[in-house]
Backbone and ligand atoms as CSV (ligand in chain L), in Angstrom:
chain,resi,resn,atom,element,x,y,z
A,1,UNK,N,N,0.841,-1.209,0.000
A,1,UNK,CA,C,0.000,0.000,0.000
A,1,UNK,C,C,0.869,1.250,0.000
A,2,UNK,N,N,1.834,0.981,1.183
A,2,UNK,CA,C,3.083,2.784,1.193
A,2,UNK,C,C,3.492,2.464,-0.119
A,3,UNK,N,N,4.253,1.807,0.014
A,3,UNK,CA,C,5.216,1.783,-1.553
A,3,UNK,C,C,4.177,2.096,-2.777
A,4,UNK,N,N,2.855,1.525,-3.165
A,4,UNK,CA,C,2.390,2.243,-4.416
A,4,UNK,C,C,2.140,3.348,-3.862
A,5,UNK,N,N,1.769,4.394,-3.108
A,5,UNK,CA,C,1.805,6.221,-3.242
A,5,UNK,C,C,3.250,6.254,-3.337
A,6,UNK,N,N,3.972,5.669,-2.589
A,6,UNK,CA,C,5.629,6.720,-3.067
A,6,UNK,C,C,5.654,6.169,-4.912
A,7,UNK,N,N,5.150,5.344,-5.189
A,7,UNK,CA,C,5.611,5.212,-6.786
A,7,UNK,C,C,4.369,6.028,-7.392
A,8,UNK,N,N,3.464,6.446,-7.068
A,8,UNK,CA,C,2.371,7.762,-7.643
A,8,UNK,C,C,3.419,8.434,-7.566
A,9,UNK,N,N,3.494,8.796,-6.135
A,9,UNK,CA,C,4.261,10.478,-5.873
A,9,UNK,C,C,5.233,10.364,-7.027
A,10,UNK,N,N,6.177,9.528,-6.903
A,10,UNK,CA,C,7.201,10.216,-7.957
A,10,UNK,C,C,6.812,10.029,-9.775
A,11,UNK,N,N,6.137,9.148,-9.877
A,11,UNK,CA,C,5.278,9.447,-10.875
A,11,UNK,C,C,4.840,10.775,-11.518
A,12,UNK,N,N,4.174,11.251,-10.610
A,12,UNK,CA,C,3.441,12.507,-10.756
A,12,UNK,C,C,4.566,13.508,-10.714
A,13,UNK,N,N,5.752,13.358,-9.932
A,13,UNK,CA,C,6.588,14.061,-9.966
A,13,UNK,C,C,7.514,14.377,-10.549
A,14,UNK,N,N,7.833,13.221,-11.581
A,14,UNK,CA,C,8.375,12.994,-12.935
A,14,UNK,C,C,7.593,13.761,-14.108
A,15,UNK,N,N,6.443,13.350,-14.175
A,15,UNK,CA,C,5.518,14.029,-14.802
A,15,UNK,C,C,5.624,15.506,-14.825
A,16,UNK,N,N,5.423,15.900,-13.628
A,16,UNK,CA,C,5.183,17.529,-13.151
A,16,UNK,C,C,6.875,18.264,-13.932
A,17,UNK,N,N,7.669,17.381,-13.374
A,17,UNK,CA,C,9.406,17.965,-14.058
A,17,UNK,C,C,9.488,18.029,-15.228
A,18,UNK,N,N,8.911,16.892,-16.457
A,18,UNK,CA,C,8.798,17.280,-17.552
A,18,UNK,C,C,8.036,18.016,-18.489
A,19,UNK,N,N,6.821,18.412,-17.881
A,19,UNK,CA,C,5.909,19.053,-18.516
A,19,UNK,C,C,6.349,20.864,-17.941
A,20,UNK,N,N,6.545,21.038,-16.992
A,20,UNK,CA,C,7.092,22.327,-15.827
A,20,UNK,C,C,8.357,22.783,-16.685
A,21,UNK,N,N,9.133,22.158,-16.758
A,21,UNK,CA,C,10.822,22.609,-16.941
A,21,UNK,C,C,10.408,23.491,-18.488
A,22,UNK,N,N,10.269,22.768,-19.277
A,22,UNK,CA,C,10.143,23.264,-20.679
A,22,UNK,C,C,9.278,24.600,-20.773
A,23,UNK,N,N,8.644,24.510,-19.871
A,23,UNK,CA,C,7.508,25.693,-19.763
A,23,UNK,C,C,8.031,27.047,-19.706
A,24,UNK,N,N,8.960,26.907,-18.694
A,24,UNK,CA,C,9.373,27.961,-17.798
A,24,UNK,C,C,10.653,28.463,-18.757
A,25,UNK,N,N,11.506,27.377,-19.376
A,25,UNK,CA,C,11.978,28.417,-20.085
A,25,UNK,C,C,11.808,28.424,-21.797
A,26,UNK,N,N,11.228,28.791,-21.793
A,26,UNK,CA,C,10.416,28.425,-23.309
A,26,UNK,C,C,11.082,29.076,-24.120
A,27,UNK,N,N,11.724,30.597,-24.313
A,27,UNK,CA,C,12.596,30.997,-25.035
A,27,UNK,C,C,13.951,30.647,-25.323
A,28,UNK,N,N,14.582,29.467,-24.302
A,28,UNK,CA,C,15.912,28.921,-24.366
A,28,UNK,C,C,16.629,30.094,-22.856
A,29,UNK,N,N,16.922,29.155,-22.227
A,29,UNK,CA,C,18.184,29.817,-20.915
A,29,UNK,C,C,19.435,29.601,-21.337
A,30,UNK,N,N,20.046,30.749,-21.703
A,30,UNK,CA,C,21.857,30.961,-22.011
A,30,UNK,C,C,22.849,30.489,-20.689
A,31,UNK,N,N,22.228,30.300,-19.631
A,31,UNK,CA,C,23.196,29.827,-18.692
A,31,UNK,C,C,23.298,28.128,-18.965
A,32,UNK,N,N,22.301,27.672,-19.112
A,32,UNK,CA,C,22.065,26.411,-19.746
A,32,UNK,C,C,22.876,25.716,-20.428
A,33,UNK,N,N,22.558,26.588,-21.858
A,33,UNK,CA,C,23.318,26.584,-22.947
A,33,UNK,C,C,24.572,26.822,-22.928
A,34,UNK,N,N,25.244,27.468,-22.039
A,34,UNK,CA,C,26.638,27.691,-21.814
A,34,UNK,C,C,27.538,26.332,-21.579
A,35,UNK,N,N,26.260,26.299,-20.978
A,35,UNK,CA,C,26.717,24.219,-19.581
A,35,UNK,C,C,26.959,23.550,-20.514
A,36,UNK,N,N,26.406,23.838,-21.492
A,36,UNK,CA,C,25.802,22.623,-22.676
A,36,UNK,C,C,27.355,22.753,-23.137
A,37,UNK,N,N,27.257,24.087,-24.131
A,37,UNK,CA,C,28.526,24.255,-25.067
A,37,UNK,C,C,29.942,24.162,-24.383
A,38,UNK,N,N,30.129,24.573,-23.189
A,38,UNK,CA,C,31.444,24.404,-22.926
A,38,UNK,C,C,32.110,23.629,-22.549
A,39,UNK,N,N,30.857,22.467,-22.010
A,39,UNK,CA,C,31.041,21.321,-20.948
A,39,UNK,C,C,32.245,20.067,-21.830
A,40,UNK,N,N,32.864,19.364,-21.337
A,40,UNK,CA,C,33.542,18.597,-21.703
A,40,UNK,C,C,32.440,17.341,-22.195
A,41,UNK,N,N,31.615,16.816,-21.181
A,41,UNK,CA,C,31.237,15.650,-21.087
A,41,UNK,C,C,29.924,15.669,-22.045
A,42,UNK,N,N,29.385,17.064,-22.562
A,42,UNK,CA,C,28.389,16.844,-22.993
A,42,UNK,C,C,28.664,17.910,-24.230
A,43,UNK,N,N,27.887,19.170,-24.713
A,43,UNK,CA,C,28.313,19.255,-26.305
A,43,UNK,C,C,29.244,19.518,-27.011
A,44,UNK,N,N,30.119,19.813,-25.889
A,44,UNK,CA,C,31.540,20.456,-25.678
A,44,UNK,C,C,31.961,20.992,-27.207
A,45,UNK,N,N,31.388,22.107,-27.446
A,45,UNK,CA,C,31.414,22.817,-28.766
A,45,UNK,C,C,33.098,23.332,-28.843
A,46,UNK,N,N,33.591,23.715,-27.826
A,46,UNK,CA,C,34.844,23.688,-27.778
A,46,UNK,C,C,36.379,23.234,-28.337
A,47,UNK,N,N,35.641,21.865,-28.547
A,47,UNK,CA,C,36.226,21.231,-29.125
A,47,UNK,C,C,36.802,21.582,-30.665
A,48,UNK,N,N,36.253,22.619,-31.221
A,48,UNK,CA,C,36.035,22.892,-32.721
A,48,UNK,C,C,36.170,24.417,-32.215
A,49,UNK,N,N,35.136,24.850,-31.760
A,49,UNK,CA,C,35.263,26.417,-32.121
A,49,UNK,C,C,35.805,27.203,-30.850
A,50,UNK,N,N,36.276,28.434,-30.757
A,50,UNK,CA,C,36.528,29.661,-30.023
A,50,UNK,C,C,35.962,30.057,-29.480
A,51,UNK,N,N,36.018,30.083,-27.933
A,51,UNK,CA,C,34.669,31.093,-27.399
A,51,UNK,C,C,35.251,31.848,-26.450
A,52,UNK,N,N,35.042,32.735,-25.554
A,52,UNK,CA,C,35.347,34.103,-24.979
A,52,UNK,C,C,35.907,32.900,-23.434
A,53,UNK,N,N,37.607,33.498,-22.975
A,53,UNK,CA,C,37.952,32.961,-21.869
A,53,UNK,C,C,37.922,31.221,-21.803
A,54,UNK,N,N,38.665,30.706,-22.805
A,54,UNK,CA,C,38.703,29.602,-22.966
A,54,UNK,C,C,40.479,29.780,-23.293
A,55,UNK,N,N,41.066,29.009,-21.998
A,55,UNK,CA,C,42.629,29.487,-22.459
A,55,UNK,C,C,43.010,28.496,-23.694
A,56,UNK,N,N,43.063,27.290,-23.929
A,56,UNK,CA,C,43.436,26.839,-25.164
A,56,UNK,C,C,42.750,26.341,-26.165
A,57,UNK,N,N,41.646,27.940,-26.689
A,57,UNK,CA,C,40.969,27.844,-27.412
A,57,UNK,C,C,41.276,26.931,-29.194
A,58,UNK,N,N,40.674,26.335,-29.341
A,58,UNK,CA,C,40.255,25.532,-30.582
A,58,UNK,C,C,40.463,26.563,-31.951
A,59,UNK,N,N,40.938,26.090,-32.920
A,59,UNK,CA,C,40.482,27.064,-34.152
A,59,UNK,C,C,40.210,26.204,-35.473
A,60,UNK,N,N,40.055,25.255,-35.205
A,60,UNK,CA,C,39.405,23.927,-36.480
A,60,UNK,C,C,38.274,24.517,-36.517
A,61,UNK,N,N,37.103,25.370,-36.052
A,61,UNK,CA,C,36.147,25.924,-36.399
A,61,UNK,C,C,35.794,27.301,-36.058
A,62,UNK,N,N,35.213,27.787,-37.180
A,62,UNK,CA,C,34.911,29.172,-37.195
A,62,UNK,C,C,34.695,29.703,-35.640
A,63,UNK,N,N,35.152,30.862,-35.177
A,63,UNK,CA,C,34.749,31.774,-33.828
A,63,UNK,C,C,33.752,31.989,-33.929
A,64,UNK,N,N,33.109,31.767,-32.693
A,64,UNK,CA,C,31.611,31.836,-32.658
A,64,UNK,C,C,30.874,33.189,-32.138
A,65,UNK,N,N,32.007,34.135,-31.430
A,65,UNK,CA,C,31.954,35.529,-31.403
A,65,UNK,C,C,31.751,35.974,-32.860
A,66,UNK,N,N,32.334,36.109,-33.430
A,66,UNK,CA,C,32.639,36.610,-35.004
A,66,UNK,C,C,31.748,36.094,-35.480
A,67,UNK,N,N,31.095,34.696,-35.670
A,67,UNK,CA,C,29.831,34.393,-36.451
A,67,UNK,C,C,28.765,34.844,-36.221
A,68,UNK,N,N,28.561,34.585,-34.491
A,68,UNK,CA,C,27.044,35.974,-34.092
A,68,UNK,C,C,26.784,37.348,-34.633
A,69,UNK,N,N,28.367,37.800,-34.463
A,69,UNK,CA,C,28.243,39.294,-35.166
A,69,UNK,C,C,26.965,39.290,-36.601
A,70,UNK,N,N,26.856,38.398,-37.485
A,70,UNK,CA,C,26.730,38.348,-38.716
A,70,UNK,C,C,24.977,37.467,-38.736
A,71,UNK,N,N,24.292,37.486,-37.510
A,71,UNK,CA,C,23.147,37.275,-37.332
A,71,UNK,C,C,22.529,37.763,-36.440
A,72,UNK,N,N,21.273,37.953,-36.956
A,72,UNK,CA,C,20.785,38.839,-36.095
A,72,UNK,C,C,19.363,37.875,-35.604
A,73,UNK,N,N,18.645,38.988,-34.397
A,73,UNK,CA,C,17.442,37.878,-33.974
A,73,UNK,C,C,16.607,37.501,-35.083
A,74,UNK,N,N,16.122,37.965,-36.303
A,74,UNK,CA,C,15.742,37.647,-37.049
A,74,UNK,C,C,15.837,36.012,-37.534
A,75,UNK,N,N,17.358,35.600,-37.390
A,75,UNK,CA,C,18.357,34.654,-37.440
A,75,UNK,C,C,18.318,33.709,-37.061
A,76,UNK,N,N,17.156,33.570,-36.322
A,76,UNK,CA,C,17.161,32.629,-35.131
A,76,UNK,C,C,17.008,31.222,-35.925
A,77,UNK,N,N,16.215,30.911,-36.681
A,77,UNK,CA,C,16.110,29.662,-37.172
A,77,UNK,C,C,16.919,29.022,-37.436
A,78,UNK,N,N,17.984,30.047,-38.241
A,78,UNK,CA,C,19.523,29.470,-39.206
A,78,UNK,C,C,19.967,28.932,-38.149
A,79,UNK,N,N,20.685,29.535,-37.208
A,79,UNK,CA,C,21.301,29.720,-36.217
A,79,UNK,C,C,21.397,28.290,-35.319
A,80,UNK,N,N,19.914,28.128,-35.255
A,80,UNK,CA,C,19.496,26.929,-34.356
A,80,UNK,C,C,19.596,25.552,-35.766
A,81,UNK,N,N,18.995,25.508,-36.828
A,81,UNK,CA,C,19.182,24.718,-37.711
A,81,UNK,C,C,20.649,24.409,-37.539
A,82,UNK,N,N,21.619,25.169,-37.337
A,82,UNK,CA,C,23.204,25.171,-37.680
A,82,UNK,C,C,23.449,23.816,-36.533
A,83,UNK,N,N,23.153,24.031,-35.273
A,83,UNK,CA,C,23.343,23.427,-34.058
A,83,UNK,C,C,22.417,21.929,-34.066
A,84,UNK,N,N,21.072,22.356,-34.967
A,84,UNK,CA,C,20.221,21.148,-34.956
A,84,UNK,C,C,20.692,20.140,-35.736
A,85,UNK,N,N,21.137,20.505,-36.850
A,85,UNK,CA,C,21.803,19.672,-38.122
A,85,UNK,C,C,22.246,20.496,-39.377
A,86,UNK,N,N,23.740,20.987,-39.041
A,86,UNK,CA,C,24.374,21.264,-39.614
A,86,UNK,C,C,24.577,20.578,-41.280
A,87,UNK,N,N,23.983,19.693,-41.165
A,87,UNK,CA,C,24.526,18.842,-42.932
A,87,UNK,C,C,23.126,19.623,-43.683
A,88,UNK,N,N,22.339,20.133,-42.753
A,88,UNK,CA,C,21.503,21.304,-44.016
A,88,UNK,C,C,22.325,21.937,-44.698
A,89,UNK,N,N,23.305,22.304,-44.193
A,89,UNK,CA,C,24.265,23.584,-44.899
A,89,UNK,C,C,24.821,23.285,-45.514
A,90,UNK,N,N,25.968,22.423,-44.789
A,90,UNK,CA,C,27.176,21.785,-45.279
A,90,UNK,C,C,26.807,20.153,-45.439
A,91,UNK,N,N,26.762,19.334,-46.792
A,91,UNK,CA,C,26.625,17.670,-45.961
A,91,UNK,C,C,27.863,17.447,-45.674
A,92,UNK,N,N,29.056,18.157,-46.224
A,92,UNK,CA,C,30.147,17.022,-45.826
A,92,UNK,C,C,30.856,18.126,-44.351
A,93,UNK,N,N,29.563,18.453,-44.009
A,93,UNK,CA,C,30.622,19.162,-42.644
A,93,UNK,C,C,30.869,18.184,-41.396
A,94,UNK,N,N,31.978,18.159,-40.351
A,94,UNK,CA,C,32.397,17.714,-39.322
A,94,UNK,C,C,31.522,17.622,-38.334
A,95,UNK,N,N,30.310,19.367,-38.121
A,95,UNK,CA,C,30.403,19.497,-36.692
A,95,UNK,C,C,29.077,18.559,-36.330
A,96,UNK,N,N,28.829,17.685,-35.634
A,96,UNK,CA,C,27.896,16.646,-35.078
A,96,UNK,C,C,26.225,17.106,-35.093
A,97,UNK,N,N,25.607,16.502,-35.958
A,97,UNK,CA,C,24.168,16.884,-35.806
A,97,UNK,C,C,23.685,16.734,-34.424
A,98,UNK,N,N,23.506,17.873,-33.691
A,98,UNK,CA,C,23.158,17.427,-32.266
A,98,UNK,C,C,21.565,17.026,-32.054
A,99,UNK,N,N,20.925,17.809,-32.930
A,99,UNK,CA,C,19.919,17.556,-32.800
A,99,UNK,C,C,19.039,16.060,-33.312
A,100,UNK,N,N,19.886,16.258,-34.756
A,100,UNK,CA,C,19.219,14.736,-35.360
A,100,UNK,C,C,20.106,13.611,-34.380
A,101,UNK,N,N,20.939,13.513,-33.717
A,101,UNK,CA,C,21.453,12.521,-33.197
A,101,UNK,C,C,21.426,12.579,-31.485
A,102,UNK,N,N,21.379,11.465,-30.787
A,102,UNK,CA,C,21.692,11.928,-29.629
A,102,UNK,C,C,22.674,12.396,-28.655
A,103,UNK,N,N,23.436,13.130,-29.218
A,103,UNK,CA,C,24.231,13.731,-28.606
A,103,UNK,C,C,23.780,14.855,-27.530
A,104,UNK,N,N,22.820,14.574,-27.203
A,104,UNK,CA,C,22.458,15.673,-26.107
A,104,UNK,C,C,21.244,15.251,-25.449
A,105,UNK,N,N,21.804,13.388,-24.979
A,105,UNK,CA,C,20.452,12.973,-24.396
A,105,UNK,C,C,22.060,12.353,-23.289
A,106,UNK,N,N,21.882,12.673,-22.591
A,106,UNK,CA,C,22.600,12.198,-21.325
A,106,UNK,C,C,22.358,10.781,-20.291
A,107,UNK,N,N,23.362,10.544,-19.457
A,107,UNK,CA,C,23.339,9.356,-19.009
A,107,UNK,C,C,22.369,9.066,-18.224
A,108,UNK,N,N,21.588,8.064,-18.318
A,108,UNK,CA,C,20.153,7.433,-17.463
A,108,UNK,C,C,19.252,7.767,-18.619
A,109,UNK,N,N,19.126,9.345,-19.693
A,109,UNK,CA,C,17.808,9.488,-20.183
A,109,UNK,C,C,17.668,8.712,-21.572
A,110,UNK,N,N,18.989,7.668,-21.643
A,110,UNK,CA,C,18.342,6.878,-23.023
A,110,UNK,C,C,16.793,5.865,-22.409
A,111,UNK,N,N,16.690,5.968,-21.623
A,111,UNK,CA,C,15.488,5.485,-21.268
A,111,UNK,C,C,14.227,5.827,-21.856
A,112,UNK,N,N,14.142,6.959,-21.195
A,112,UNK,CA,C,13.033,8.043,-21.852
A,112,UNK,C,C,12.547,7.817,-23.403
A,113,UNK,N,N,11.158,8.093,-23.292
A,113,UNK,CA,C,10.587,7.167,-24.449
A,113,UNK,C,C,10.999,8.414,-25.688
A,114,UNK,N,N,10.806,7.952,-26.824
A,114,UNK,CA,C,11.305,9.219,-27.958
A,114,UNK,C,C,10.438,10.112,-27.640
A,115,UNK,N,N,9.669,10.699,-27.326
A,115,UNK,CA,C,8.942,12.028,-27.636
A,115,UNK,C,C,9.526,12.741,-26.503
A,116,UNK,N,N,9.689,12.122,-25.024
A,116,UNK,CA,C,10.007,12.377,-24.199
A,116,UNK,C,C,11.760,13.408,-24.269
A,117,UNK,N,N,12.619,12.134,-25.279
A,117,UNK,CA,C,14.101,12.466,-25.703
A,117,UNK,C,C,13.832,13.963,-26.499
A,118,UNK,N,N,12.882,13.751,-27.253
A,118,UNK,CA,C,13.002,14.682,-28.306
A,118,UNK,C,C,12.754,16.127,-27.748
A,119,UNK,N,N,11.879,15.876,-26.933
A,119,UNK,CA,C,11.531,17.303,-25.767
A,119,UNK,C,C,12.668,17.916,-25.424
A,120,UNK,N,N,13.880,17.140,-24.597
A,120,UNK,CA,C,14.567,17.329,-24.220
A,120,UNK,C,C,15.838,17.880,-25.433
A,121,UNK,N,N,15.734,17.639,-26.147
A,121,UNK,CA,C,16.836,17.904,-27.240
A,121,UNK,C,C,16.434,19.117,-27.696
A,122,UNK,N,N,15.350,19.493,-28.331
A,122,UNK,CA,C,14.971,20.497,-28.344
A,122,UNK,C,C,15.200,21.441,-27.564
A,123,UNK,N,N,14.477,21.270,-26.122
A,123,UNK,CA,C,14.919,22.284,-25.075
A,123,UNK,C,C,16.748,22.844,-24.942
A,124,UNK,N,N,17.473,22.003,-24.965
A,124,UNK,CA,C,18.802,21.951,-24.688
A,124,UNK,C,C,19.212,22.692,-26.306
A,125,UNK,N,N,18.869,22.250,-27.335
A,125,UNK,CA,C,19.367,23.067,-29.235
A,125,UNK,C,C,18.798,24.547,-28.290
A,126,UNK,N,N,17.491,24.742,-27.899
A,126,UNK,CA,C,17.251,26.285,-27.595
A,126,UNK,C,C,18.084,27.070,-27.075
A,127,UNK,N,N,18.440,26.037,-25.591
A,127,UNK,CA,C,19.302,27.081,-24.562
A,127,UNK,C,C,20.615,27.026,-24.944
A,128,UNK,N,N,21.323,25.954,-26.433
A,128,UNK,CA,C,22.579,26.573,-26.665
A,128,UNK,C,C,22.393,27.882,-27.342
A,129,UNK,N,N,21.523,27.992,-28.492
A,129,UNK,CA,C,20.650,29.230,-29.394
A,129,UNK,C,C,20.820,30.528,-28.430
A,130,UNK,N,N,20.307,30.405,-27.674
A,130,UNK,CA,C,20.177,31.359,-26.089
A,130,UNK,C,C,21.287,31.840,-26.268
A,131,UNK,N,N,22.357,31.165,-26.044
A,131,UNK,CA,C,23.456,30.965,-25.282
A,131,UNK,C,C,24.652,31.915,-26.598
A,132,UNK,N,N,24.570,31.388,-27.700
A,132,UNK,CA,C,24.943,31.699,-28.736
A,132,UNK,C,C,24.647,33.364,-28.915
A,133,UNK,N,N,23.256,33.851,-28.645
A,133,UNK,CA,C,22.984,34.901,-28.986
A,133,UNK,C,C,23.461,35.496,-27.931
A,134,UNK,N,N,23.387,35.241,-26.416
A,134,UNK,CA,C,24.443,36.339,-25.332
A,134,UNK,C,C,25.551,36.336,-26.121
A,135,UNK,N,N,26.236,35.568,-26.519
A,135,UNK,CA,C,27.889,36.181,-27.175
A,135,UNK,C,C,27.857,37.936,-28.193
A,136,UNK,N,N,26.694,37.888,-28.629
A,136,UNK,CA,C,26.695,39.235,-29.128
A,136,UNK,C,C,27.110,40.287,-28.286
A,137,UNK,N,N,26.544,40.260,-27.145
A,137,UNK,CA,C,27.091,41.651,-26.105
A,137,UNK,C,C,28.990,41.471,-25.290
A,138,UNK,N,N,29.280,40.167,-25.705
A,138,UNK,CA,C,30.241,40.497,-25.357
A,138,UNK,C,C,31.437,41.188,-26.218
L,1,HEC,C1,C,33.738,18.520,-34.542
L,1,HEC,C2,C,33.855,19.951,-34.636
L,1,HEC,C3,C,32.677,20.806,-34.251
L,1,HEC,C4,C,31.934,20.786,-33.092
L,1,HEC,C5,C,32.098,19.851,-31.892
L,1,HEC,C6,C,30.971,21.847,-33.207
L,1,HEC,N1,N,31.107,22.493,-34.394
L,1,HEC,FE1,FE,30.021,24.107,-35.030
L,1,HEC,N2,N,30.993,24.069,-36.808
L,1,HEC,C7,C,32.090,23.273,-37.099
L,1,HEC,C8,C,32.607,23.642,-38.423
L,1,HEC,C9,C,33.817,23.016,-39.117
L,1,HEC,C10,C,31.797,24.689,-38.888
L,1,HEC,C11,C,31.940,25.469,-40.207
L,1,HEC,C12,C,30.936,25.067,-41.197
L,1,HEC,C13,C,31.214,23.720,-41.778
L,1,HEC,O1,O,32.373,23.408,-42.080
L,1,HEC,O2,O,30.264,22.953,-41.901
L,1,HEC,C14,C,30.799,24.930,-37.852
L,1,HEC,C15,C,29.785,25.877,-37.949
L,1,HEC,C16,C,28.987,26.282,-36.908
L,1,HEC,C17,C,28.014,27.364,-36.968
L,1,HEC,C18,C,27.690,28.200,-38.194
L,1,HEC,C19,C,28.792,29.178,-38.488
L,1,HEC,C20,C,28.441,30.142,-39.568
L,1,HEC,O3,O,29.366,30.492,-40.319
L,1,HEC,O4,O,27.292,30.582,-39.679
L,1,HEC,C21,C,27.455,27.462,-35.730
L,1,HEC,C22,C,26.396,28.458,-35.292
L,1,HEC,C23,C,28.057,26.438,-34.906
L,1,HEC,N3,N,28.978,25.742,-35.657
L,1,HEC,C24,C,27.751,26.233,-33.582
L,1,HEC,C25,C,28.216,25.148,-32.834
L,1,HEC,C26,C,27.782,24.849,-31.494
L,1,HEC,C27,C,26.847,25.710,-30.672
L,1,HEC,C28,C,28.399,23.695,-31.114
L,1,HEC,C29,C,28.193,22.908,-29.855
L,1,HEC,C30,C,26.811,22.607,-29.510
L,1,HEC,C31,C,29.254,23.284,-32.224
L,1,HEC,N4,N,29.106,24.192,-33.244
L,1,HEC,C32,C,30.058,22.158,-32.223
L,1,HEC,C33,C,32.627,22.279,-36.304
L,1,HEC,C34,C,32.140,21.903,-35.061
């Protein structure tokens, strides 16, 4: 009897985290996206491109200061397409379709059923997008 409410509760509470999170930041969070891009373990954009206070910055790919310059909010689609799946642009380019692939579904959430993954990928392409567009003010 205890044990099925604690498996409701977190049920519902699983539930409540995935439907809640996405909500709240619906335009994409740049602090997020920062986590995302700089992180080693996860999109680690770094790896390829230049970004502000990175001492042994990368130059196998374009600076990503210098590329923002050259889009504006208007931009937003390209921008995010670039990060979602780059072989729109380029097919024979390097940098990892993050979006068409899972590269930005993390450890435990290969579980998560696809619509569930796909939520999440999405959310995370936004808040690098986010994240991408703060580089303009610096
Ligand atoms: C394996 C190397 C690699 C990684 C990792 C990588 N990229 Fe790229 N990216 C490139 C290359 C190379 C280009 C230049 C275009 C081409 O060759 O296809 C590029 C192009 C871009 C562009 C478009 C530039 C323009 O001229 O408009 C954006 C935006 C971008 N990358 C963002 C990111 C972000 C954000 C991440 C991390 C989530 C990332 N890239 C990870 C290699 C990479």
């Amino acid at each position: 009897m205890e044990k099925k409410r604690v498996f409701r509760m977190a049920i519902t509470a699983l539930l409540f985290a995935l439907v809640a999170i996405p909500m709240v930041a619906v335009a994409g969070d740049a602090k997020n996206g920062e986590k995302l891009a700089l992180g080693r373990p996860v999109a680690n954009c770094v790896s390829c491109h230049h970004f502000p206070k990175i001492e042994f910055p990368s130059d196998i790919a374009p600076d990503l200061v210098e590329v923002m310059k050259g889009y504006a909010e208007k931009d937003r689609d390209t921008v995010r397409q670039w990060v979602y799946d780059a072989r729109k642009f380029n097919p024979d380019t390097f940098m990892p379709p993050y979006g068409a692939s899972k590269l930005l579904i993390f450890k435990g959430e290969e579980k998560l059923s696809a619509e569930e993954q796909k939520k999440l990928i999405d959310k995370r392409v936004d808040d690098i997008v986010e994240f991408l567009y703060s580089l303009k003010k610096k």
